[in-house]
N, CA, C and O atoms as CSV, one atom per row, in Angstrom:
chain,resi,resn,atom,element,x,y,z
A,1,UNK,N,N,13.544,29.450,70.595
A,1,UNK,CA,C,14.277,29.754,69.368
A,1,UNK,C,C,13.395,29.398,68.165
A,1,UNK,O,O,12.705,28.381,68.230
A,2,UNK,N,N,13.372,30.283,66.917
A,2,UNK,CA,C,12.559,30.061,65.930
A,2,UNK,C,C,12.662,28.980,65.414
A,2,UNK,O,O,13.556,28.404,66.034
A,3,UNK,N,N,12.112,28.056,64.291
A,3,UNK,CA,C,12.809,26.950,63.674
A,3,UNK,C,C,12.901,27.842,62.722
A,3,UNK,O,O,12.152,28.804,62.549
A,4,UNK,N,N,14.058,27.452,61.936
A,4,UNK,CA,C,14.019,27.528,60.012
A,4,UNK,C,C,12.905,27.104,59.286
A,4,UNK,O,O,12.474,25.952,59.306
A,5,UNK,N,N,12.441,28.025,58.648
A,5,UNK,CA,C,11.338,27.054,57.386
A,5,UNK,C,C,11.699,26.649,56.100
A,5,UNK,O,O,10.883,27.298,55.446
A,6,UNK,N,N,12.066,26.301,55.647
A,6,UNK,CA,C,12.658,25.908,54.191
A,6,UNK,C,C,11.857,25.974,53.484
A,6,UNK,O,O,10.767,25.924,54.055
A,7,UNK,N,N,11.785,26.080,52.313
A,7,UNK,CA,C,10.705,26.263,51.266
A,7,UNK,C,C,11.335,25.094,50.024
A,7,UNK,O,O,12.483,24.650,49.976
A,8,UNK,N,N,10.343,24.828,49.211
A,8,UNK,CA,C,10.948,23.852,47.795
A,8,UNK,C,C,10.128,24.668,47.046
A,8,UNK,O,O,9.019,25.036,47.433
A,9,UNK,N,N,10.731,25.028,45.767
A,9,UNK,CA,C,10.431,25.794,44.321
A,9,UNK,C,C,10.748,25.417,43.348
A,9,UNK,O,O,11.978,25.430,43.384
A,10,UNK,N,N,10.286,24.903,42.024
A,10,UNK,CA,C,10.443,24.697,41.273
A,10,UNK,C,C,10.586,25.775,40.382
A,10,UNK,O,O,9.618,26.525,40.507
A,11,UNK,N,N,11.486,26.223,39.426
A,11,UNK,CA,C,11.649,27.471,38.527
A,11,UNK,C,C,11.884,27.418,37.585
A,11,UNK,O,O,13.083,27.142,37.537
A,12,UNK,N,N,11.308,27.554,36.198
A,12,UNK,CA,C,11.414,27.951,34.627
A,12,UNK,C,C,11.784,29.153,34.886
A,12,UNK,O,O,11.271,30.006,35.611
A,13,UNK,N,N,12.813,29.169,34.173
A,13,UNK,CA,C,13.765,30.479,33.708
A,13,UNK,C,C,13.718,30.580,32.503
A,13,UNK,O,O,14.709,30.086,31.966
A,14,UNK,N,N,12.481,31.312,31.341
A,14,UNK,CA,C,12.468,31.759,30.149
A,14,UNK,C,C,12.986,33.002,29.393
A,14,UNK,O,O,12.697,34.059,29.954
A,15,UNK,N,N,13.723,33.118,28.187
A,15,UNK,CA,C,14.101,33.825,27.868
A,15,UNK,C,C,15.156,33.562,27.366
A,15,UNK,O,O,15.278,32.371,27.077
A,16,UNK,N,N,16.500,34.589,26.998
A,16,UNK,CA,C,17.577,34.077,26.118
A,16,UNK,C,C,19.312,33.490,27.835
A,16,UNK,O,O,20.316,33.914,28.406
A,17,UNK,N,N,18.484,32.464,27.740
A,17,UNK,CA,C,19.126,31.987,29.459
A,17,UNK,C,C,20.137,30.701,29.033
A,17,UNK,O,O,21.095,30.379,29.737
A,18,UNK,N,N,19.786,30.023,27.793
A,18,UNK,CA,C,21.140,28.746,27.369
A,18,UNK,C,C,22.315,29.328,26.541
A,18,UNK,O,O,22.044,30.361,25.929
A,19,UNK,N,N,23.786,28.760,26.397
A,19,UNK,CA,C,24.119,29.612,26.075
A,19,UNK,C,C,25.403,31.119,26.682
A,19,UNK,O,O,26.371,31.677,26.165
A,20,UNK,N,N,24.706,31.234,27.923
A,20,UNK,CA,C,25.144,32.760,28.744
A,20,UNK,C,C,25.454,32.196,29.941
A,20,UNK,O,O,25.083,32.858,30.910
A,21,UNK,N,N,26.097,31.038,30.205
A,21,UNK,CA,C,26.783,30.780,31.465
A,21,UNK,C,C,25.594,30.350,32.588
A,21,UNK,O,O,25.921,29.911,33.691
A,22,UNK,N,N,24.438,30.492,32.264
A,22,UNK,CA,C,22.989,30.436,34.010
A,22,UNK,C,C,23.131,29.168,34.402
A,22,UNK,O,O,22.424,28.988,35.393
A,23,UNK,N,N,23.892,27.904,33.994
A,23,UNK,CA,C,24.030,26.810,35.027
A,23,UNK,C,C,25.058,27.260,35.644
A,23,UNK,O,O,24.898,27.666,36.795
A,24,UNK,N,N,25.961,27.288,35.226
A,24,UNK,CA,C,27.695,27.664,35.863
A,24,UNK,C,C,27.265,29.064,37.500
A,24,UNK,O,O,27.570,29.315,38.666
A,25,UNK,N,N,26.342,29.546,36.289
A,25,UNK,CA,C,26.441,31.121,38.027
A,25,UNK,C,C,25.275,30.534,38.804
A,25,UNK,O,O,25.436,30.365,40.013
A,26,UNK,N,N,23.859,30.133,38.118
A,26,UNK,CA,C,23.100,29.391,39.307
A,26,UNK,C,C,23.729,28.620,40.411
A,26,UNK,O,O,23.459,28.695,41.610
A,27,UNK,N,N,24.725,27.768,39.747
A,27,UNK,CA,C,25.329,27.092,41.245
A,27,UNK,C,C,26.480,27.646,42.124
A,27,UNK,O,O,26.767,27.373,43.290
A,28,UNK,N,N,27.106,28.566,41.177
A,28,UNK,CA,C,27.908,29.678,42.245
A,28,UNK,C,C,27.117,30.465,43.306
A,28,UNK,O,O,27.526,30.564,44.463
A,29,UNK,N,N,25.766,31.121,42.796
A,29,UNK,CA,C,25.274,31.862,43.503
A,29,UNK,C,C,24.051,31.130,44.809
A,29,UNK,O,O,23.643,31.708,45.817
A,30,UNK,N,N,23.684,29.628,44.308
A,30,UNK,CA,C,23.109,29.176,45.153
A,30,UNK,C,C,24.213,28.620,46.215
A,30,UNK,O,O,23.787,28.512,47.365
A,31,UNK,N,N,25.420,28.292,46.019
A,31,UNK,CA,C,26.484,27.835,46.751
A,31,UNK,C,C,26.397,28.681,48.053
A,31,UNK,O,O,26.153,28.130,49.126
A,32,UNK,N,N,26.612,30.140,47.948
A,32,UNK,CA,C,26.850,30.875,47.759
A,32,UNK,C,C,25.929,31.812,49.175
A,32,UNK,O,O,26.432,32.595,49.981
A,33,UNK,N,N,24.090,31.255,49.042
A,33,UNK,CA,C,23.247,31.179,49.589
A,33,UNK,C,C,22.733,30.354,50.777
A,33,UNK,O,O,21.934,30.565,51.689
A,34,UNK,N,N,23.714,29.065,50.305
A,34,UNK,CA,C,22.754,28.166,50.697
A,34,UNK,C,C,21.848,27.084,50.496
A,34,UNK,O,O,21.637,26.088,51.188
A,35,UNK,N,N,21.247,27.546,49.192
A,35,UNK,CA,C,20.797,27.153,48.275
A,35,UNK,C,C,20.771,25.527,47.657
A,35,UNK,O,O,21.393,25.370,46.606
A,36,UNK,N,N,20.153,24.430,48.194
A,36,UNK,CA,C,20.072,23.177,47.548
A,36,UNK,C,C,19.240,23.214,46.601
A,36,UNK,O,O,18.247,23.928,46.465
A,37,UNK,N,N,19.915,21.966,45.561
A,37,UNK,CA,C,19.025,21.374,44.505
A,37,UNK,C,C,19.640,21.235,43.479
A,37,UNK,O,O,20.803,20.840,43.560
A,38,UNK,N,N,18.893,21.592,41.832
A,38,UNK,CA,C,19.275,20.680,40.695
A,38,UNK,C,C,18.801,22.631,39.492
A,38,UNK,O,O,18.021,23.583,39.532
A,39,UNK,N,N,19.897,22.120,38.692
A,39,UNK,CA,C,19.330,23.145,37.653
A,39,UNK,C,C,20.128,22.662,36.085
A,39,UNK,O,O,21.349,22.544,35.990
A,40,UNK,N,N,19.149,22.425,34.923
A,40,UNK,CA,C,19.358,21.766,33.898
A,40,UNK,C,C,18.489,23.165,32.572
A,40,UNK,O,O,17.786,24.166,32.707
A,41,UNK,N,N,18.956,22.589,31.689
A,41,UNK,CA,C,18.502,23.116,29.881
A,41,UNK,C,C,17.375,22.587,29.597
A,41,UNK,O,O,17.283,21.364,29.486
A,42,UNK,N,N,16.370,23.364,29.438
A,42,UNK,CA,C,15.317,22.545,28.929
A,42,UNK,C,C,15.449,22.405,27.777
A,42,UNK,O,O,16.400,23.141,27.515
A,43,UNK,N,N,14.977,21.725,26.451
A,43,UNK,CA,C,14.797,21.575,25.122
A,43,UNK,C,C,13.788,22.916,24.869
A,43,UNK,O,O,12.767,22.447,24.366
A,44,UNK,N,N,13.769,23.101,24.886
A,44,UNK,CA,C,12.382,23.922,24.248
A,44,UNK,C,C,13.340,25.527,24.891
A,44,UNK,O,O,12.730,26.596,24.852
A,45,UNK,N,N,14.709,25.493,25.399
A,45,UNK,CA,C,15.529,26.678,25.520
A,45,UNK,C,C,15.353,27.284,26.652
A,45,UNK,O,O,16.013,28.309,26.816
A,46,UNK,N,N,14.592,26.921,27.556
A,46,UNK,CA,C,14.672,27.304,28.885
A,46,UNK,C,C,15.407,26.796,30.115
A,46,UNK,O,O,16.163,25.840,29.945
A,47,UNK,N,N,15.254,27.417,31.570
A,47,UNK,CA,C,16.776,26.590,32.164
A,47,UNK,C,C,15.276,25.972,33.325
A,47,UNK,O,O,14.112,26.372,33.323
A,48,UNK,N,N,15.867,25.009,34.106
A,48,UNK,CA,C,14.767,24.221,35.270
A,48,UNK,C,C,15.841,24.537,36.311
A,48,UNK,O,O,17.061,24.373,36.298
A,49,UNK,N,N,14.855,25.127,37.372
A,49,UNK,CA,C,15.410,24.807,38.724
A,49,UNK,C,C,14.650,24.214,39.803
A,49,UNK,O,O,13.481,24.485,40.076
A,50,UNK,N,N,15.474,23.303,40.456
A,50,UNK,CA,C,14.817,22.996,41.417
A,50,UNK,C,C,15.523,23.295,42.653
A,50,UNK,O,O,16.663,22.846,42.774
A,51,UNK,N,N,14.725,24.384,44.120
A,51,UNK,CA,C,15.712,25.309,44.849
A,51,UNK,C,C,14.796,24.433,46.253
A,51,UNK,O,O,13.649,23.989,46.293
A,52,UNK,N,N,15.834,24.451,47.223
A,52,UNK,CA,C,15.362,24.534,48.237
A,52,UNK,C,C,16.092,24.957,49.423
A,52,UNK,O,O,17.033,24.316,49.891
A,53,UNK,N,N,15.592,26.170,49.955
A,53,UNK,CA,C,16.703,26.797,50.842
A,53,UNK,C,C,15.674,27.473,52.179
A,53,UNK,O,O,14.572,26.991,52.443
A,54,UNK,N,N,16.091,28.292,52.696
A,54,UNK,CA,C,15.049,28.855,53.697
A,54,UNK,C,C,14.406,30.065,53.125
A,54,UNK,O,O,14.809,30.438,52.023
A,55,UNK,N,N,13.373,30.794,53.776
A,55,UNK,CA,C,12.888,31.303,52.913
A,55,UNK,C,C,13.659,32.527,52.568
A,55,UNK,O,O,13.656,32.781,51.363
A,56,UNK,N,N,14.288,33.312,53.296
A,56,UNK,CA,C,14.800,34.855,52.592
A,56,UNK,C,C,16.055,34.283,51.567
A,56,UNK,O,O,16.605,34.963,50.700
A,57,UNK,N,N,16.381,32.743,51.924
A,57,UNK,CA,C,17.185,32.732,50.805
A,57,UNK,C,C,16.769,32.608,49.449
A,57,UNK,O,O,17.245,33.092,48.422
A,58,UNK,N,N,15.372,31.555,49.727
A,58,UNK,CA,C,14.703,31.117,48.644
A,58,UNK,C,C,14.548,32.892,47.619
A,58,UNK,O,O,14.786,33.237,46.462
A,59,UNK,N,N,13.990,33.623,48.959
A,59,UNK,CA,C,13.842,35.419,47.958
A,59,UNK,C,C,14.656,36.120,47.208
A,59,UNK,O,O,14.617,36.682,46.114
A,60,UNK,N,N,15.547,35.920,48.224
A,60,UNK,CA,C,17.069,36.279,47.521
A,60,UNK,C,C,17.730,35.405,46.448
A,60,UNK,O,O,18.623,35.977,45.822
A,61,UNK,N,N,17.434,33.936,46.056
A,61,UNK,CA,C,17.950,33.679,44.967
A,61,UNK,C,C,17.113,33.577,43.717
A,61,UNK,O,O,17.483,33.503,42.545
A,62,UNK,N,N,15.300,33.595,44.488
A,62,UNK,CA,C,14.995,33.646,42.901
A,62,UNK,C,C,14.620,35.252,42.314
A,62,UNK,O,O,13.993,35.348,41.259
A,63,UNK,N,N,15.038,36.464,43.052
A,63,UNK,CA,C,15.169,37.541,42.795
A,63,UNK,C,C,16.671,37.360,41.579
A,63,UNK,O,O,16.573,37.748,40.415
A,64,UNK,N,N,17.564,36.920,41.962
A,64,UNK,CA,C,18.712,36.658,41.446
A,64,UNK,C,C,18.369,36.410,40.135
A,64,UNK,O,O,18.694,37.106,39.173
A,65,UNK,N,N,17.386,34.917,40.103
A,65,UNK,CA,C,16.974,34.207,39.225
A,65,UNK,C,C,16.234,35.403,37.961
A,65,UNK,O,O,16.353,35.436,36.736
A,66,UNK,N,N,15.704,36.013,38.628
A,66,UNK,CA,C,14.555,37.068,37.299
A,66,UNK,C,C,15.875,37.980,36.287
A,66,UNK,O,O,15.793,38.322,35.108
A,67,UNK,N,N,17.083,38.192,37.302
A,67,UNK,CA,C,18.312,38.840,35.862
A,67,UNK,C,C,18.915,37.786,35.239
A,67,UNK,O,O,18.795,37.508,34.046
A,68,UNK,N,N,19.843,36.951,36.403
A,68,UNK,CA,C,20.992,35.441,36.014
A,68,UNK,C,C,22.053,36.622,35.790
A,68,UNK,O,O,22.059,37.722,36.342
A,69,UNK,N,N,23.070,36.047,34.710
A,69,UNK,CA,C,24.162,36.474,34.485
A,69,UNK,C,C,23.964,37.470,33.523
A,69,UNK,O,O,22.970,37.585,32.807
A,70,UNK,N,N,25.196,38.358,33.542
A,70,UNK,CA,C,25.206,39.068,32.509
A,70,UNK,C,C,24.922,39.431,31.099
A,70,UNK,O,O,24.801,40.617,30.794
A,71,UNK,N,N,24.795,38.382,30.124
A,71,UNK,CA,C,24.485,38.095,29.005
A,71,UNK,C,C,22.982,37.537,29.018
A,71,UNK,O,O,22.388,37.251,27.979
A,72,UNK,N,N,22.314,37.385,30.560
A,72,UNK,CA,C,20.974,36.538,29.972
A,72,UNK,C,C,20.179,37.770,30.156
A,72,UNK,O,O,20.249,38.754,30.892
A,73,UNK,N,N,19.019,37.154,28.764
A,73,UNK,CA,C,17.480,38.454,29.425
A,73,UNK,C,C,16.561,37.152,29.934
A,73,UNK,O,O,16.208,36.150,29.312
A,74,UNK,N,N,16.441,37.354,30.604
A,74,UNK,CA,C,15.089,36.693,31.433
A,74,UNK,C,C,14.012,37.239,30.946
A,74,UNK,O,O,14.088,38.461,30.823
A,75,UNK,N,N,12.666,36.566,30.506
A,75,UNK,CA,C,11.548,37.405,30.283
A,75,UNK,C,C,10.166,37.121,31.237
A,75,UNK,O,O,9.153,37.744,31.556
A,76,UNK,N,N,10.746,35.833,31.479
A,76,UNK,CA,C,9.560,35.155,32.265
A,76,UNK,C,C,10.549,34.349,33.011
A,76,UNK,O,O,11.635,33.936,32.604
A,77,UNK,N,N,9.652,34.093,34.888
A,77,UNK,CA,C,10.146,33.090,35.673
A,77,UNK,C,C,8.582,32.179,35.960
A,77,UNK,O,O,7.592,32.852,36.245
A,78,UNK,N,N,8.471,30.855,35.875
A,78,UNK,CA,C,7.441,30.498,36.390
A,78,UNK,C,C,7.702,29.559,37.315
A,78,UNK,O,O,8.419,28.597,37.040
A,79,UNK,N,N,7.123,29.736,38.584
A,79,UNK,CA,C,7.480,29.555,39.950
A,79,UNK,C,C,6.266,28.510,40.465
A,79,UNK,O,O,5.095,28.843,40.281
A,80,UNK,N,N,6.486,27.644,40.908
A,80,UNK,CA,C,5.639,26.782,41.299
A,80,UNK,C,C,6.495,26.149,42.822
A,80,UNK,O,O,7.702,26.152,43.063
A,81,UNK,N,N,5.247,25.598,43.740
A,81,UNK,CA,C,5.835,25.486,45.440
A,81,UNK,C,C,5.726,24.092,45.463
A,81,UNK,O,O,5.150,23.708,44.445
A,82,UNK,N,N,6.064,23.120,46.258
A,82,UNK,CA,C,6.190,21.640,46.241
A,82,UNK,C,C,6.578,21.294,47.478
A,82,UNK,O,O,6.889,22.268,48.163
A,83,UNK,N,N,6.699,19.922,48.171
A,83,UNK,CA,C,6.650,19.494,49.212
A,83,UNK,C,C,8.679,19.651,49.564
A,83,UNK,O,O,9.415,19.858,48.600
A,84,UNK,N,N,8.995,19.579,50.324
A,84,UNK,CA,C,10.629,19.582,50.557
A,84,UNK,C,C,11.215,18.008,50.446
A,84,UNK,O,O,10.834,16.951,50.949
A,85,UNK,N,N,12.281,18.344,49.582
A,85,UNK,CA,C,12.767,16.837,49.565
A,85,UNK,C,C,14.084,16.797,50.012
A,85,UNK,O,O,14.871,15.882,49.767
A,86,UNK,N,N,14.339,17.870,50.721
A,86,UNK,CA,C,15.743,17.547,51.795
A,86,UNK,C,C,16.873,17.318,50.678
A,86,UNK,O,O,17.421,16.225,50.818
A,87,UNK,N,N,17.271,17.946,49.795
A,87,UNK,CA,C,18.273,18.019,48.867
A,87,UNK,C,C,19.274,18.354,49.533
A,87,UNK,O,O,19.108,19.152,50.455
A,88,UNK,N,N,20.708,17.787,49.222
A,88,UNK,CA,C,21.474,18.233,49.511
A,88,UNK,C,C,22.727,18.843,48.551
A,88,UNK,O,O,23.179,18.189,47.611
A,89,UNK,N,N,23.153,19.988,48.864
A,89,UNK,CA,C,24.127,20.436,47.330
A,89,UNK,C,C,23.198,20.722,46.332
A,89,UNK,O,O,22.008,20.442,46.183
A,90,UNK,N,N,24.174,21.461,45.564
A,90,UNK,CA,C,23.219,21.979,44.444
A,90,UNK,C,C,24.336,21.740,43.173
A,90,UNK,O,O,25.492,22.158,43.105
A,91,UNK,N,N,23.500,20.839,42.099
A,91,UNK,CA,C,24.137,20.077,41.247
A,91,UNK,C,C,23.578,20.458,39.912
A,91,UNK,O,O,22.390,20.781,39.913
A,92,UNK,N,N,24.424,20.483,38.419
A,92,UNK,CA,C,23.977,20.994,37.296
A,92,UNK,C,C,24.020,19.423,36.513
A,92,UNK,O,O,24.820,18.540,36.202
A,93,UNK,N,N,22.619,19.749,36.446
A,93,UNK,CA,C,22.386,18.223,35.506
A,93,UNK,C,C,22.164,18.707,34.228
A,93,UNK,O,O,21.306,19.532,33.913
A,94,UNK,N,N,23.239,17.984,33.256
A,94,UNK,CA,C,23.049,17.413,32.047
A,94,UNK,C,C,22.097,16.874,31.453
A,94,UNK,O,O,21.631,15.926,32.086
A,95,UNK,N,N,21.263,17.233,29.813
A,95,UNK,CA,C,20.566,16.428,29.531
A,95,UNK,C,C,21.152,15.684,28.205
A,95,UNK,O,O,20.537,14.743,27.703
């Protein structure tokens, strides 16, 4: 039997993304997936995610990630890979 591979991603979500609901549906839609981890507001107006799921989920949510919700334009995602830290749940942190 295969194992699962999980992947960890870190994600800047730039563009008009605070504001338009993208914490509230990020964690519906990572729920949703599968999807563990953390997603917060940056100061500087961008959203942070931190995802860790297997990989077609990881595809499937940061495909998600490049529209978000209805009201956001995304213009840029910057995607960076990292070691797995076994997150569990996916939680909207406050800054």
């Amino acid at each position: 039997m295969a194992t699962k591979t999980i992947v960890h991603k870190e994600i800047i979500v730039k563009g008009r993304v605070q504001g338009v609901g993208f914490r509230a549906n990020a964690k519906r839609v990572a729920d949703s997936m599968n999807v563990q981890g953390h997603v917060k507001n940056l100061l500087d107006g961008s959203v942070w995610i931190l995802a860790e799921a297997e990989e077609h989920a990881m595809e499937d949510f940061i495909a998600w990630c490049r529209s978000g919700p209805g009201m956001a334009a995304v213009k840029e995602l910057e995607i960076t890979s990292g070691d797995v830290q076994h997150i569990k749940g996916f939680t909207i942190l406050y800054s």
